[in-house]
Residue frames relative to the residue before (quaternion, step in Angstrom):
aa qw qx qy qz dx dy dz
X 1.0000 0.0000 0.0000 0.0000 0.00 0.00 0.00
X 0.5916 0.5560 -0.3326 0.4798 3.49 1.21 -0.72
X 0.6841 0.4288 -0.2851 0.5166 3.63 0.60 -1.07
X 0.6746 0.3996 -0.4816 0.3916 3.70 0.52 0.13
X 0.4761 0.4967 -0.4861 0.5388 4.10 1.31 -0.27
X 0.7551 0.3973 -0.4263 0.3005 3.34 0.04 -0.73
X 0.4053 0.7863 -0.2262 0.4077 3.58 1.60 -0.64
X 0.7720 0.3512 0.0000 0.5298 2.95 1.06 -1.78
X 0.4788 0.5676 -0.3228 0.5869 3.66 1.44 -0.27
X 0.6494 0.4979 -0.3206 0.4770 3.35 0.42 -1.31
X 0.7316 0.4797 -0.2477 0.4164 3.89 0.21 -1.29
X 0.6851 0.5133 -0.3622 0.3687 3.59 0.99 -1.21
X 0.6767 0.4209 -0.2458 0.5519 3.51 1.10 -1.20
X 0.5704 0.4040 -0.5170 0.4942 4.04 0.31 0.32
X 0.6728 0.4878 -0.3903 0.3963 3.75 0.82 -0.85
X 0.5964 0.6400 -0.3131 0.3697 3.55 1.20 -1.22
X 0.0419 0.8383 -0.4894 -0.2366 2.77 0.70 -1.80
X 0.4617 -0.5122 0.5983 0.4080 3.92 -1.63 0.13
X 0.1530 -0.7165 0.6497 0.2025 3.70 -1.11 0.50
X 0.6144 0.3277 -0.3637 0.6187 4.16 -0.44 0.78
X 0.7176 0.4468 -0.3939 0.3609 3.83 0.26 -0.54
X 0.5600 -0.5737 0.4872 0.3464 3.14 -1.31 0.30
X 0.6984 -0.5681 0.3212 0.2939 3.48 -1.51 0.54
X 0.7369 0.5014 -0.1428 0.4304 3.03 1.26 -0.99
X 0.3823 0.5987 -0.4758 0.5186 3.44 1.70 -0.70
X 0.6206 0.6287 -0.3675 0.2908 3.30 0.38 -1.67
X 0.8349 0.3507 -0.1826 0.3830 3.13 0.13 -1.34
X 0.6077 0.5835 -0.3649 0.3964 3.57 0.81 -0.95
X 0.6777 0.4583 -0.2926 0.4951 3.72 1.49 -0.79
X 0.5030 0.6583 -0.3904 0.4016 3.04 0.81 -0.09
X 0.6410 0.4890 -0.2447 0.5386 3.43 0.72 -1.60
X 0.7447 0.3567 -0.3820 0.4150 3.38 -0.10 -1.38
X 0.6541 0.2536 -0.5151 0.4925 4.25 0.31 -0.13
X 0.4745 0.4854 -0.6532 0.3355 4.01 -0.06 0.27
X 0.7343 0.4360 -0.2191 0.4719 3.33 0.68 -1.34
X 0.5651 0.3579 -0.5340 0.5171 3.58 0.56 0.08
X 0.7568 0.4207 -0.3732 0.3332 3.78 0.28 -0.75
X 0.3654 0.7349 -0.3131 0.4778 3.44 1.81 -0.04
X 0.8353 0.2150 -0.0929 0.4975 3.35 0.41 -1.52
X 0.4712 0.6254 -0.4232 0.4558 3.79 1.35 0.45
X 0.6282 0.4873 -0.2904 0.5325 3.47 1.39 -1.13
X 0.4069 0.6645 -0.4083 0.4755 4.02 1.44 -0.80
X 0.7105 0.5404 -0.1947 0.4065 2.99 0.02 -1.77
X 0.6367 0.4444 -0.3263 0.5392 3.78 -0.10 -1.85
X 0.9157 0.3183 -0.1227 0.2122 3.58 -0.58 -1.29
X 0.5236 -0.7370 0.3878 0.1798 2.95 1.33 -0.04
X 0.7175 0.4208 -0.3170 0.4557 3.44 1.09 0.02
């Protein structure tokens, strides 16, 4: 259930977007919070 907010977090800010920023900033910031919310779910679960 958790990995679908982040899912949905992930989509809202690609839809929003940064206006003045470059695309790629965009995206590269993106990844790096998946992968923080990646290694938070690590963390929580223990596995």
């Amino acid at each position: 259930m958790v990995c679908v907010c982040y899912l949905i977090l992930t989509s809202i800010l690609a839809k929003i977007g940064i206006e003045g920023v470059n695309s790629n900033l965009t995206t590269a910031l993106r990844i790096v919070v998946v992968l923080l919310m990646a290694w938070r779910m690590v963390f929580i679960t223990g596995t």
